[in-house]
C-alpha positions as CSV (number, residue, x, y, z in Angstrom):
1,X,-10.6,46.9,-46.7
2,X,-7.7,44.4,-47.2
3,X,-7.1,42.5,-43.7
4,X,-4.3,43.9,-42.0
5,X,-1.2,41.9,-41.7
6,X,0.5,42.8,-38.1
7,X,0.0,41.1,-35.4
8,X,-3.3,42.1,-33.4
9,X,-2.1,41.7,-30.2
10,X,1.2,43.0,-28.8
11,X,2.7,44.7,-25.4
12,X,3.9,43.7,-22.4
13,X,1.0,41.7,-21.2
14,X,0.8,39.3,-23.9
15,X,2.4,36.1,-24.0
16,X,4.6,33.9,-26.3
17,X,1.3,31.7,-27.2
18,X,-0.6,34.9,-28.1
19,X,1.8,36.6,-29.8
20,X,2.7,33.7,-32.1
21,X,-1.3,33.0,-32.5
22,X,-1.4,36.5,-33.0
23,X,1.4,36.1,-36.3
24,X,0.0,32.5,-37.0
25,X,-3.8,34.2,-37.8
26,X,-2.0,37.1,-39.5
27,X,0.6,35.2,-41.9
28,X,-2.8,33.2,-42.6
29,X,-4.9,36.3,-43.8
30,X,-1.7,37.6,-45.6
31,X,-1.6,34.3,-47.7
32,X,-5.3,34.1,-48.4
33,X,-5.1,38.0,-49.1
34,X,-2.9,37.2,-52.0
35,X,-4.7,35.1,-53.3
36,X,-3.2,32.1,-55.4
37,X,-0.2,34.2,-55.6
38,X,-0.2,33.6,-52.0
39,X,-0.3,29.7,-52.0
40,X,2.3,29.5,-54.7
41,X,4.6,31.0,-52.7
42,X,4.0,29.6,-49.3
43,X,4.1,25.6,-51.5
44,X,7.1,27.1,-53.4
45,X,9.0,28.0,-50.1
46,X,8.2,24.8,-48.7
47,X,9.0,22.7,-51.1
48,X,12.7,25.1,-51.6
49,X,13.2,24.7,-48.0
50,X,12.7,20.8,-48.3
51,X,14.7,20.2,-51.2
52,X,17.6,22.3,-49.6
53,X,17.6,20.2,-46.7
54,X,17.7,16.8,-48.4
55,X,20.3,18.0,-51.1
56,X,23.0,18.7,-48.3
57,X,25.0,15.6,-47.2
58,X,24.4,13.9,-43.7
59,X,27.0,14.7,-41.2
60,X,28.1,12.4,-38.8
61,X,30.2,13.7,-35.3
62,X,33.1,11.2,-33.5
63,X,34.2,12.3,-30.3
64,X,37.6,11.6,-28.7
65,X,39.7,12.9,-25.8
66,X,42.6,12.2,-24.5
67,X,46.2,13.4,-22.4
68,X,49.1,14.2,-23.6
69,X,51.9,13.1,-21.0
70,X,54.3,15.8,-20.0
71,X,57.8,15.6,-19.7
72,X,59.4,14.8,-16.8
73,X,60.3,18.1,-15.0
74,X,63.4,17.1,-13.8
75,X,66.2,14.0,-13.9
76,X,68.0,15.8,-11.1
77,X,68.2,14.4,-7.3
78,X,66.5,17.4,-5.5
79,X,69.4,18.1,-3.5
80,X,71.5,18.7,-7.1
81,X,68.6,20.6,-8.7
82,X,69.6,24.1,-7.6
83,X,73.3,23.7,-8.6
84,X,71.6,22.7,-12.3
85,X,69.4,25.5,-12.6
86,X,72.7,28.1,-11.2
87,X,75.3,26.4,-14.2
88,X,72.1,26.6,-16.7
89,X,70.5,23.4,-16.8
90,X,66.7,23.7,-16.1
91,X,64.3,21.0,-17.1
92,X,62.7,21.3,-20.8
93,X,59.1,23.5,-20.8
94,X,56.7,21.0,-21.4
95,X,53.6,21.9,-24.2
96,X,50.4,23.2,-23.0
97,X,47.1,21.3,-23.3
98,X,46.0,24.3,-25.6
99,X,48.6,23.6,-27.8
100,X,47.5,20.4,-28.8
101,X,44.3,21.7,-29.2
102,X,45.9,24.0,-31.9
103,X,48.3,21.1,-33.3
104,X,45.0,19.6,-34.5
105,X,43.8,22.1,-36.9
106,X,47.2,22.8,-38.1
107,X,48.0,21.4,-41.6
108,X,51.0,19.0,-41.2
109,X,48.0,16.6,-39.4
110,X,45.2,18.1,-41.6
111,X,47.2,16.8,-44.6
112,X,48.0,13.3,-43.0
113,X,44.0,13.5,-42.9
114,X,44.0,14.3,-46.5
115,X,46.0,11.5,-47.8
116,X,45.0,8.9,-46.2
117,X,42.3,6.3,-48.0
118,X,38.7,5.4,-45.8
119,X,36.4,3.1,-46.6
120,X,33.3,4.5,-47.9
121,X,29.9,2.4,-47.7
122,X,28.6,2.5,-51.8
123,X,26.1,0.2,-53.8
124,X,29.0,-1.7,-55.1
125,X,30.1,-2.7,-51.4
126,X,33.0,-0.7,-49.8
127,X,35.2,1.3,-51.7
128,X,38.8,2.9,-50.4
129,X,38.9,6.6,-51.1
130,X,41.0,9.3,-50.0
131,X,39.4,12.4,-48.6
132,X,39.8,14.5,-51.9
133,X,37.9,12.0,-53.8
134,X,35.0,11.8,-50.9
135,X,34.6,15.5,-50.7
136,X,35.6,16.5,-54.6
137,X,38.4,18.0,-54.4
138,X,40.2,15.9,-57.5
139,X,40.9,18.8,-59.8
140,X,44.1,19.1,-61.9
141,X,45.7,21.9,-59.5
142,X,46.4,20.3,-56.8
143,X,48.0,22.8,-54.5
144,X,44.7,24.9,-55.1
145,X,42.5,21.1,-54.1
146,X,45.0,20.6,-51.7
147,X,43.9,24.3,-50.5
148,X,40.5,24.1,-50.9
149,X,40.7,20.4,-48.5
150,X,42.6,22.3,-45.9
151,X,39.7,24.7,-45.2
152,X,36.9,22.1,-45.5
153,X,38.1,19.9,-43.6
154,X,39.3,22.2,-41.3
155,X,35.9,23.9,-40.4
156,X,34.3,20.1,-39.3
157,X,37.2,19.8,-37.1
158,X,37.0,20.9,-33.5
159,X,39.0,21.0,-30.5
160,X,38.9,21.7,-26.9
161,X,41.4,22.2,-24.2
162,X,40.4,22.2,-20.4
163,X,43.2,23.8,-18.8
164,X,42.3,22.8,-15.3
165,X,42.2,19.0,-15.8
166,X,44.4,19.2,-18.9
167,X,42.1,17.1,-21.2
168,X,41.8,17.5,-24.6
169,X,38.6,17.3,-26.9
170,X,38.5,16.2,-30.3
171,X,35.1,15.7,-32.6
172,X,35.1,15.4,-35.9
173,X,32.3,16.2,-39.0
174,X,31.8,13.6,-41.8
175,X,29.3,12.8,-43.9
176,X,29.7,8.5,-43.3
177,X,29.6,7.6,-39.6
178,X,32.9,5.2,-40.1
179,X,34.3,8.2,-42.0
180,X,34.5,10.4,-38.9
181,X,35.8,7.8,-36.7
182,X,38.2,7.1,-39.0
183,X,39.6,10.3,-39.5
184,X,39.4,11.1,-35.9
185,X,41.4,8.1,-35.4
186,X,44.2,9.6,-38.1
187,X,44.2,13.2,-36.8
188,X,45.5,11.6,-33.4
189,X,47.9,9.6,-34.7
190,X,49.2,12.6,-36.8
191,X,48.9,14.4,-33.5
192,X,51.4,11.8,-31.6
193,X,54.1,11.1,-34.4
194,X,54.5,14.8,-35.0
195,X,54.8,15.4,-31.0
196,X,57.4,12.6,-30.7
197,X,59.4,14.4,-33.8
198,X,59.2,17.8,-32.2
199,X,60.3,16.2,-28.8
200,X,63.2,14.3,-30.4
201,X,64.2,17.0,-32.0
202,X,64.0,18.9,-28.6
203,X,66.4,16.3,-27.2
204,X,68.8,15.6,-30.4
205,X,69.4,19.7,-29.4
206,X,69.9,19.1,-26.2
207,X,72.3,16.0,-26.7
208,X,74.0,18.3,-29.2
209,X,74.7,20.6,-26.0
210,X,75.5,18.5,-22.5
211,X,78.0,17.2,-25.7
212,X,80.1,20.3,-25.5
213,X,78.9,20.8,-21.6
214,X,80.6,17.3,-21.1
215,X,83.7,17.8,-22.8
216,X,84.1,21.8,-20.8
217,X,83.0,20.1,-17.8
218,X,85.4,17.1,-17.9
219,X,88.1,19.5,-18.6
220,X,87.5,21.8,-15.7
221,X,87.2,19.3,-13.2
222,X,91.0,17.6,-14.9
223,X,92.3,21.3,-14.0
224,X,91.2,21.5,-10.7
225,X,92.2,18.1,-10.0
226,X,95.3,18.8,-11.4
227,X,95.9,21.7,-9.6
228,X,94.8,19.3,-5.6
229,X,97.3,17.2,-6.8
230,X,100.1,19.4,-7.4
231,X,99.5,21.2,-4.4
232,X,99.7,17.7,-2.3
233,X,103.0,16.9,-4.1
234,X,104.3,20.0,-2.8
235,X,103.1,20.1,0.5
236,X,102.8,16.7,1.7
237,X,102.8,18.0,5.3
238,X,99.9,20.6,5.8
239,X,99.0,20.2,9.5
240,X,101.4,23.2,11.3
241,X,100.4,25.2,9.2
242,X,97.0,27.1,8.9
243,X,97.8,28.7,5.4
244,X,98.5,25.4,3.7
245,X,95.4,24.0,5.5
246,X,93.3,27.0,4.0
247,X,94.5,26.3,0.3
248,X,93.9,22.7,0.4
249,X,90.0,22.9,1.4
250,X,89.8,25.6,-0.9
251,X,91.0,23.2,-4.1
252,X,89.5,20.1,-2.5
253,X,86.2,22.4,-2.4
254,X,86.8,23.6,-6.0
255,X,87.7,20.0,-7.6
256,X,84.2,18.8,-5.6
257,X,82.5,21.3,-7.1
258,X,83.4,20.6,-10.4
259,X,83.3,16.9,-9.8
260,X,79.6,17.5,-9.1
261,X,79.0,19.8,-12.4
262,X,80.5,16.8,-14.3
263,X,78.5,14.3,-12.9
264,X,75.1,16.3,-13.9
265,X,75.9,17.6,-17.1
266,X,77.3,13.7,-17.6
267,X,74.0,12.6,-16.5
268,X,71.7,14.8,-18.3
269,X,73.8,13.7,-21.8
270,X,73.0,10.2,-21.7
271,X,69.3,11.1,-20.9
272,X,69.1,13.4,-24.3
273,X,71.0,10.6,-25.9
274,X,67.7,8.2,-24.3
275,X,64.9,10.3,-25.4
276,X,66.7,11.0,-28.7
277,X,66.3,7.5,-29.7
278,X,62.9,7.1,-28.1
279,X,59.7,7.1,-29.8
280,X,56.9,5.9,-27.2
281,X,53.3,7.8,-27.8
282,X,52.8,10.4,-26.0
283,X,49.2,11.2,-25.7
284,X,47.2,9.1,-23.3
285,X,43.9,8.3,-25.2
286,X,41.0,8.6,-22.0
287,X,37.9,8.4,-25.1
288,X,38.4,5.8,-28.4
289,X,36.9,8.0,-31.2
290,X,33.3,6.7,-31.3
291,X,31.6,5.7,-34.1
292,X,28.3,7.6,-34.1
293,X,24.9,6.4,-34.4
294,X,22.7,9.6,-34.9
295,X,23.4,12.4,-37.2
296,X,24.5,15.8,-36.0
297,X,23.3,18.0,-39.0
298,X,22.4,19.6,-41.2
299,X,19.1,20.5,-39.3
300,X,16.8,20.0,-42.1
301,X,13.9,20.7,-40.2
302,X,15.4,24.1,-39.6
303,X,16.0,24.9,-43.3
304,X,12.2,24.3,-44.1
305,X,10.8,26.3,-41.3
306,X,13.2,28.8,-42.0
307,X,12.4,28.7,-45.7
308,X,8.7,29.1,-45.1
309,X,9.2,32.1,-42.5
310,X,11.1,33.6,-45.7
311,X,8.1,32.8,-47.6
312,X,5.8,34.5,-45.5
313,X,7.8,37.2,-44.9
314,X,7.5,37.9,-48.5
315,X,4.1,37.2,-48.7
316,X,3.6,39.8,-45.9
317,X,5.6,42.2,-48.2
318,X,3.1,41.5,-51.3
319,X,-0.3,41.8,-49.4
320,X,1.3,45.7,-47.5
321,X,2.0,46.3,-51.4
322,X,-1.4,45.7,-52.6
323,X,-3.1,47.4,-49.8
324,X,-1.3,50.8,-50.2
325,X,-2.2,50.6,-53.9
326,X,-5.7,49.5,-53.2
327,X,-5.9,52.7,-50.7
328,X,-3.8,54.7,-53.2
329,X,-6.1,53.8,-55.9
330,X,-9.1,54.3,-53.6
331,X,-7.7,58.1,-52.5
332,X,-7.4,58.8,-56.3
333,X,-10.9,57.7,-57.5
334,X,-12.1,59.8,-54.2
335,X,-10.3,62.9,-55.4
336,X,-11.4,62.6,-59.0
């Protein structure tokens, strides 16, 4: 009788150390069951596993976090800020720390990634290459290269919001450990220039607005000053008379009023007109991308254990084959 290839020992009374004894002794019998069959398989798997594992490329992870600085919520003393939100004129919405987070993997910085040339170590001494050339992506079509570079790269970069302390975390695969730095280095400075455009673009809008606002505010307070004056020209004698005194605080209220609208919507133009023109980083770097010293994958000692549990997973499958046609056989010759 063939030895039986399970595991002797199971339930819920035997432990991790007896049960892998238990499939250690067994994948054992199976391989020595099977002869040479058996031996070539386990080496074969082996040596698969192995040579998988030192065919795929080192990969190096940089590391990198950092703040993006919020805009200011409001140029407004606090005692004007209600009278700007009732006429329309709240403070901009800031981004959120996740949406830097996303801005990362999105390809207007993935292709500033792309185009950019990194020294490479090689025999020859260091050679400038861009990212297609490193990875392979130098076909004729580019747009499909250009494609294919987007999702590569895209899968070794990672990022990380923490909403609570508003940090975010960048780390980045490549197979050189300059390489990653390097392009953790360019994905922020991607990350910045395209916040300052959106942000400038944010306040040319806005600049474009408190424009008009300016010229419909300095032409309402001109009417209601027009309108004190005329009164005063008229009545240039207002005591005795309660009425008069009643229409005068009500245009000298009124020509305040707007006096203050001009003021802020004055005020709030030359800012736009300020952060229109103004192009200081915006992110607050808290971690330089490091340059690592240890690799981070591939887990080649994974692929070749794993390979040689596929192996004797196999084997397992061969020897339960040969015993139910040794038993089959053995039934048969009974019968005849």
């Amino acid at each position: 009788m063939s030895p039986n290839p399970l595991p002797a020992r199971s339930g819920p009374d035997a432990s991790g150390t007896d049960l892998f004894l238990d499939w250690l002794s067994a994948a054992t019998q199976a391989v020595l069951g099977t002869g040479r069959l058996g031996l070539t398989l386990a080496v074969v798997g082996a040596a698969v596993g192995a040579t998988v594992a030192l065919a795929l490329p080192l990969r190096f992870t940089s590391n990198a976090t950092f703040i993006a600085q919020g805009a200011s919520t409001s140029a407004f003393p606090s005692a004007l800020q209600g009278l700007a939100a009732s006429i329309g004129l709240n403070s901009t919405r800031d981004f959120s720390p996740q949406f830097y987070a996303d801005l990362l993997a999105s390809e207007p910085v993935l292709i500033a990634a792309l185009n950019r040339k990194y020294r490479i170590p090689s025999g020859a001494g260091d050679l400038e290459r861009t990212y297609y050339e490193i990875e392979g992506f130098d076909g004729r079509d580019r747009a499909a290269e250009t494609e294919k570079a987007l999702k590569h790269l895209r899968k070794r970069v990672a990022a990380r919001a923490d909403v609570r302390t508003n940090i975010v975390s960048l780390s980045v695969q490549a197979r050189y450990p300059g390489l990653s730095r390097d392009i953790t280095a360019t994905l922020l400075r991607a990350l910045d220039s395209l916040n300052i455009g959106f942000r400038q673009e944010q306040s040319r809008e806005l600049r474009q607005f408190f424009e008009t606002r300016v010229r419909q505010a300095q032409f309402e307070l001109d009417t209601a000053e027009t309108l004190l004056r005329r009164f005063l020209e008229r009545n240039r004698v207002t005591e005795g008379s309660p009425l008069l005194q009643f229409e005068q605080m009500r245009l000298t209220r009124a020509a305040d009023l707007r006096r203050s609208v001009y003021n802020i919507v004055v005020q709030q133009f030359e800012e736009a007109k300020l952060q229109e023109s103004r192009n200081v980083p915006v992110l607050t770097i808290l971690t330089e991308p490091s340059l690592p010293v240890k690799k981070s994958g591939p887990p080649r000692r994974f692929i070749v254990v794993a390979f040689t549990a596929l192996t004797f997973g196999l084997i397992f499958v061969v020897h339960a084959w040969r015993a139910f046609l040794q038993r089959f056989r053995s039934r048969r010759a009974e019968g005849s």
